[in-house]
C-alpha positions in Angstrom: -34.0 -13.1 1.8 -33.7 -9.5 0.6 -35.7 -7.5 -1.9 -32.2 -7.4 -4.0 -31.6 -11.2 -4.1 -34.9 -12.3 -4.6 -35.4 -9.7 -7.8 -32.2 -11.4 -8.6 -33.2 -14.7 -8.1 -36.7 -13.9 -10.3 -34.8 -12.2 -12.9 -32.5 -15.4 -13.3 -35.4 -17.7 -13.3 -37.5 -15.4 -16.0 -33.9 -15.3 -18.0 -33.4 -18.8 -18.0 -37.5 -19.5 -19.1 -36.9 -17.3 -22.1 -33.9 -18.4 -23.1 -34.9 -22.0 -22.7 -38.2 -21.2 -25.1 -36.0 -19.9 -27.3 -34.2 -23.4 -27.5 -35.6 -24.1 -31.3 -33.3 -21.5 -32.3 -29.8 -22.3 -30.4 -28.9 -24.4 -27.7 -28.4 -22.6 -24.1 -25.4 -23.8 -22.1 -26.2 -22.9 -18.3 -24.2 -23.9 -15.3 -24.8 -23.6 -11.2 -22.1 -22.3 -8.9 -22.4 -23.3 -5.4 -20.5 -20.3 -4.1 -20.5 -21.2 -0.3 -18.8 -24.3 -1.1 -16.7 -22.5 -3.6 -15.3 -19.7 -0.8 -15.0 -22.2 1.3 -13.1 -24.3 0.0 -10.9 -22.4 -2.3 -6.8 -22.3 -1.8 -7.4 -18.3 -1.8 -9.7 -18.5 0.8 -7.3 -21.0 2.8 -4.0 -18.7 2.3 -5.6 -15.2 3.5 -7.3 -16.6 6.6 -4.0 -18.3 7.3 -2.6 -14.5 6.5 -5.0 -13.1 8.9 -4.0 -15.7 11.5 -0.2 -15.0 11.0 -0.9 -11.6 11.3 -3.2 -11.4 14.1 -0.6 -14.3 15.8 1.2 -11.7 18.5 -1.4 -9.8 19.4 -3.2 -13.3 20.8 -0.3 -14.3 22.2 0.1 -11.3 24.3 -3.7 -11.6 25.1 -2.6 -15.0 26.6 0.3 -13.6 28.7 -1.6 -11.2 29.8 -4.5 -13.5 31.1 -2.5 -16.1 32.7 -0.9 -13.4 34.3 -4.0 -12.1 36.0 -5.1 -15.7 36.8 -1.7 -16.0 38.6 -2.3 -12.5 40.2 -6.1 -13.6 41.3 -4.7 -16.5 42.7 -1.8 -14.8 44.9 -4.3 -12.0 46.1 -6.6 -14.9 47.5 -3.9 -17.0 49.2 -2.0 -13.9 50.5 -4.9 -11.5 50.7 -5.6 -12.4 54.9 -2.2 -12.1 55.3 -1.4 -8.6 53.5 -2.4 -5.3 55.8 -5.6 -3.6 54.2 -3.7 -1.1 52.5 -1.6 -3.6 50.5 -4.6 -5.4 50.1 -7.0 -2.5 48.9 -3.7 -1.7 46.6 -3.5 -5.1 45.0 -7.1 -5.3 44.4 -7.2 -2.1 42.5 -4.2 -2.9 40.5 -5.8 -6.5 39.8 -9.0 -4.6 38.2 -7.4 -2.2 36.3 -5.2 -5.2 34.9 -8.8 -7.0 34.0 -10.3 -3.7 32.6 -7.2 -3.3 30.6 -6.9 -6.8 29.4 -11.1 -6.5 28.8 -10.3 -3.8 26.9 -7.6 -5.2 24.4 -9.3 -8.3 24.4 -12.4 -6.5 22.8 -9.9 -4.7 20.7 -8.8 -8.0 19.6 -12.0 -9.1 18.8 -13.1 -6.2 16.3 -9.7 -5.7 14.4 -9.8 -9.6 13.9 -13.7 -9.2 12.6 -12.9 -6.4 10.4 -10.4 -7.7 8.6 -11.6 -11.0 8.4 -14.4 -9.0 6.6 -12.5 -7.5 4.3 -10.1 -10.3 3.4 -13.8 -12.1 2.4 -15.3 -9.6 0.3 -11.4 -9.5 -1.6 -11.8 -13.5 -2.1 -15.6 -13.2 -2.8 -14.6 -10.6 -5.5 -11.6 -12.8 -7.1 -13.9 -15.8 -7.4 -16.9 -13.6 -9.4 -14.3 -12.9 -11.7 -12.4 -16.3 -12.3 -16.5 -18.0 -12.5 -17.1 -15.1 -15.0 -13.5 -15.4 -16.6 -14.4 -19.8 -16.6 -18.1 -19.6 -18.0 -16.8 -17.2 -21.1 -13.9 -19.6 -21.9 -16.0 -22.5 -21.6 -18.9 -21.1 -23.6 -21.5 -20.8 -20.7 -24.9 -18.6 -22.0 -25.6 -18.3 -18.0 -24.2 -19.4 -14.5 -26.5 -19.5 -11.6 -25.6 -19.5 -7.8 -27.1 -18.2 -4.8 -30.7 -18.7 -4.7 -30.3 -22.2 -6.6 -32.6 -25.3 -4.7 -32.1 -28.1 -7.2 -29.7 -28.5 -10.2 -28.7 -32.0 -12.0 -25.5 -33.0 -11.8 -23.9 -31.9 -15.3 -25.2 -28.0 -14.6 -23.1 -27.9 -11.5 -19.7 -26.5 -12.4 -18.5 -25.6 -8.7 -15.9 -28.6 -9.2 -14.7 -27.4 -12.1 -14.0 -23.7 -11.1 -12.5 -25.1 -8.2 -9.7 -27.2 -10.8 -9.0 -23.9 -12.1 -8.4 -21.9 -8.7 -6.1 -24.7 -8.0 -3.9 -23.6 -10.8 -4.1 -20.0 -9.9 -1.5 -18.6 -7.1 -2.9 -19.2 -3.5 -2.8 -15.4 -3.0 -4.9 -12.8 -4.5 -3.7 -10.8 -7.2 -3.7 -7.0 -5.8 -5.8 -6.5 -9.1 -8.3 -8.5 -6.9 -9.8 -5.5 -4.3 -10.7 -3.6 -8.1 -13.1 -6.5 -9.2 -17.1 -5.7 -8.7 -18.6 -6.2 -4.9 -21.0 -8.9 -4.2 -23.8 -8.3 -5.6 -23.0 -6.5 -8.2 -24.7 -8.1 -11.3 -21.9 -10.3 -13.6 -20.8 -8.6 -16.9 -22.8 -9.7 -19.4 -21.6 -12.9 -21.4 -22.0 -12.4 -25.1 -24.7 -13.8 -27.5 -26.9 -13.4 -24.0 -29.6 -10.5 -24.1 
């Protein structure tokens, strides 16, 4: 765990043991998000990794016509390779590796563009969800919402099922207002009444 989340984690736990001595005064209404579970299983979450797969969709396919092409390639060199004179052999061979370097090459390619944006198309949805449990715990009067760092919470604190109900009512796609909301780990805006 990092120096950042676990000052966060001790700040929430010191927050929440003053504001629960404070109790004689006023009542504190806290709540737990469990945000894995929340990111996971959110329709936002669903819709831009079936985004990324659309859009990602022709490149694979020409990684897979390119591969069973030099599996039918391999497989022609060996059965006729004996038979071919050693230039057209040497010739094939060469043309077979630089076909496997190339297709090594896009494939890699493939492999960083698709883990880039997958990134960034996490830290968008990570973003929206801060501010719709933010935008839920100020409409339903929360005092504080917990997540990550959270070992043990009874059942009534837990409000992941609840901000889930509400991003079902929100469009499956992020608003474009989305990529301006605070980065992870970015402390929450304070909810007021809470010092």
């Amino acid at each position: 765990m990092s120096t950042f989340n676990r000052s966060i984690a001790f700040l929430a736990l010191s927050l929440s043991g003053l504001l629960l001595s404070g109790q004689a005064s006023a009542e504190v209404k806290m709540g737990v998000v469990n945000f894995q579970k929340l990111l996971e299983e959110a329709p936002q979450t669903k819709t831009a990794m079936q985004a990324l797969e659309n859009e990602f969709a022709p490149r694979r396919r020409e990684l897979l016509a390119m591969q069973n092409d030099l599996k039918a390639r391999e497989e022609k060199l060996q059965k006729e390779g004996a038979l071919m004179s050693e230039a057209d052999r040497a010739k094939a061979e060469k043309t077979f590796r630089d076909q496997q370097r190339e297709f090594s090459r896009k494939a890699g390619e493939f492999q960083d563009d698709g883990s880039t944006r997958r990134n960034e198309e996490i830290g968008k949805v990570q973003r929206y969800l801060v501010t719709e449990i933010q935008g839920y715990a100020t409409a339903q009067g929360y005092d504080l919402v917990l997540g990550d760092g959270v070992f043990f919470a009874k059942g009534p604190l837990d409000i992941t099922a609840q901000v889930l109900a509400v991003l079902a009512t929100r469009p499956a796609t992020l608003p474009a207002s989305a990529t301006g909301a605070p980065k992870p780990g970015t402390p929450p805006a304070k909810t007021p009444g809470v010092k």
